[in-house]
C-alpha positions in Angstrom: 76.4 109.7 163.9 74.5 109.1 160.5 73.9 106.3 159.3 76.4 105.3 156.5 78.7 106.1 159.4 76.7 103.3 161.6 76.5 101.1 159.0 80.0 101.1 158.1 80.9 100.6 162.1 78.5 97.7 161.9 80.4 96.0 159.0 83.6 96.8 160.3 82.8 94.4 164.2 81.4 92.2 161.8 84.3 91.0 160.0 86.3 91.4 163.0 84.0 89.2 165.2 84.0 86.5 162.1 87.6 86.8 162.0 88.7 85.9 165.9 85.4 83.2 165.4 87.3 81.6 162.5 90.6 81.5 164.0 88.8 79.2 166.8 86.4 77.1 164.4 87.7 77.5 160.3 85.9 78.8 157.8 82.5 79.5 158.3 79.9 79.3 155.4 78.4 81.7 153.3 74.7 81.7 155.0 73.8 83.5 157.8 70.8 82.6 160.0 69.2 86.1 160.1 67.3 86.6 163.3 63.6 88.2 161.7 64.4 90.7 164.9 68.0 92.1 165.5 69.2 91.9 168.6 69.8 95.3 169.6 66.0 95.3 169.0 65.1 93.2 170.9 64.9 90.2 169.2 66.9 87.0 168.9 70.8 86.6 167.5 71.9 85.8 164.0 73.9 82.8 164.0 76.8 81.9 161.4 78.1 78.1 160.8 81.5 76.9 160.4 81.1 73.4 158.8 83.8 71.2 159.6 84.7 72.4 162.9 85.8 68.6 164.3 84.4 67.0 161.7 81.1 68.4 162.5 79.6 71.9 162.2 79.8 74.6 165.1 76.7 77.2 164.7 77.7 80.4 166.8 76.0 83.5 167.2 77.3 86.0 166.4 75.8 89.3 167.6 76.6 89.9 171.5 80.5 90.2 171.4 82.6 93.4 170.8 80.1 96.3 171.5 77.4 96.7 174.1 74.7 94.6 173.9 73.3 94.5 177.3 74.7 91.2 178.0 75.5 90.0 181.7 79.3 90.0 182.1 80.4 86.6 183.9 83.9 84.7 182.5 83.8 86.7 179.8 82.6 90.6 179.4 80.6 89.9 176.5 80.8 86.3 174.7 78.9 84.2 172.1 77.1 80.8 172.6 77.8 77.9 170.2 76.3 74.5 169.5 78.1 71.7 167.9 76.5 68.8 165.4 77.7 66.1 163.4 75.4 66.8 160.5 73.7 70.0 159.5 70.6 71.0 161.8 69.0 73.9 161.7 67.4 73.7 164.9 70.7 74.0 166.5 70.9 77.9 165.4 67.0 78.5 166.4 67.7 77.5 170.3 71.4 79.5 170.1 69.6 82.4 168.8 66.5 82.7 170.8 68.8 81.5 174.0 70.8 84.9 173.4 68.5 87.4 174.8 68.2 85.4 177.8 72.5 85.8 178.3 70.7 89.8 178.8 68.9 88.6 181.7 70.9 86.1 183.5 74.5 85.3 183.5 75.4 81.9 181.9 78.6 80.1 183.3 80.6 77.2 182.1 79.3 74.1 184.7 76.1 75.0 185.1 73.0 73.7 183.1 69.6 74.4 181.6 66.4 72.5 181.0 65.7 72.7 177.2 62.6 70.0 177.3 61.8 68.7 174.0 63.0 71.9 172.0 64.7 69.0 169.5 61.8 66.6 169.2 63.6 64.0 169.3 63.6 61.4 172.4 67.0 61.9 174.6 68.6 65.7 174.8 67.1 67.2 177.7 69.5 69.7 179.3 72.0 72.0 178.0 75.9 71.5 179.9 77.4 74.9 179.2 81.1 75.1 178.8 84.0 75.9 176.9 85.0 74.1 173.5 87.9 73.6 173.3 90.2 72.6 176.5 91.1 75.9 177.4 88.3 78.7 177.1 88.2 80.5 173.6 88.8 83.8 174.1 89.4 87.0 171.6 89.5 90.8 172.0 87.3 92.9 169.7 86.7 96.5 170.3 88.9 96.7 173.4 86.2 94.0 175.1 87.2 90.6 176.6 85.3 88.1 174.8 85.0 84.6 174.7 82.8 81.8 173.7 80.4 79.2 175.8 79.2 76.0 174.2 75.6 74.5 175.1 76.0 70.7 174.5 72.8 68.8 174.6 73.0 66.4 177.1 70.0 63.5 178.4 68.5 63.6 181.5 70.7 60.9 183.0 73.8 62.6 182.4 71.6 65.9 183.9 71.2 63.3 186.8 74.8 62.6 187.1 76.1 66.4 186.7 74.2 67.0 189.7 75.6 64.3 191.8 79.2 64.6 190.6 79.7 67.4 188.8 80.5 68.8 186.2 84.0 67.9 185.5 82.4 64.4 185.9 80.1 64.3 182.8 82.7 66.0 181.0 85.6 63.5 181.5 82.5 60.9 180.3 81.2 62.6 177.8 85.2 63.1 176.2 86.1 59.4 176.9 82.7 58.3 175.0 83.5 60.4 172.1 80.8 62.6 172.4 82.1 66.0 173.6 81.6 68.5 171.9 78.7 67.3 169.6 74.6 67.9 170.9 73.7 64.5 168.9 69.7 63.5 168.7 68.3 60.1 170.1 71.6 59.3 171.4 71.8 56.6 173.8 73.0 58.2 177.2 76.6 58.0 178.2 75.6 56.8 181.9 75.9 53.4 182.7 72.2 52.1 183.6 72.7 50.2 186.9 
């Protein structure tokens, strides 16, 4: 295959990966966050934002769904990661897009959790709760592939605390009721009642 022939495959999963993403999440913006890497070399995932997904802005990569990208298969055979905030934040596309190669090396499922330390510098996210964004999970075809999408909410170590007591349909239901769900908000006060 040469390359105008590649390039023209490229731009044609493109716009039919931004098309199933904005059918979930609106309009996305004009910017891309360009990973200085691609993916398929190795490197991290570009990311595009869809600004006023619930009021907020949903960054989602968008470089692992509808061909082969060495992804683990789990829910989904190949699926993006999101991140939701309430104002712009640019870090929010940086952990997305460096967290993608990792979805090569391990399989990333709705329930579990991930340590993320300090990546925000701020002084409560600590965890990531991955799960789906919307009630029931997003899903699309593109390129005959199953597809899907997995949130990473930013969640403090108390709730971590609680997820691993009760579960995950416990923080959930918490973070919902609270108002929080689906937004990774800094220096948040935790949603766990301090006894």
């Amino acid at each position: 295959m040469n390359a105008k022939n590649e390039n023209a495959d490229w731009k044609k999963t493109w716009d039919a990966r931004l098309d199933a993403l904005s059918r979930h999440f609106g309009k996305s913006a004009d910017i891309v966050y360009h990973a200085v890497t691609p993916f398929y070399l190795g490197g991290q995932a570009d990311v595009v934002a869809f600004p006023g997904y619930r009021g907020g802005i949903a960054y989602v990569t968008s470089e692992m769904t509808g061909e082969e990208s060495g992804q683990i298969p789990g829910e989904f055979e190949s699926y993006e990661l999101m991140v939701c905030t309430r104002v712009e934040t640019k870090k929010a596309a940086d952990i997305i897009s460096r967290l993608a190669r990792y979805t090569c090396d391990a399989k990333l499922s709705a329930g579990e959790t991930m340590d993320i330390g300090e990546f925000f510098g701020d002084r409560s996210i600590r965890a990531f709760l991955f799960c789906h964004p919307e009630e029931e999970p997003v899903r699309f075809e593109l390129n005959q592939r199953h597809c899907g999408v997995l949130l990473c909410m930013g969640i403090t170590k108390d709730e971590l605390d609680l997820k691993i007591k009760e579960g995950s349909g416990a923080l959930l239901a918490l973070l919902k009721e609270k108002n929080v769900f689906p937004f990774t908000e800094l220096n948040r006060s935790s949603v766990v009642a301090k006894p």
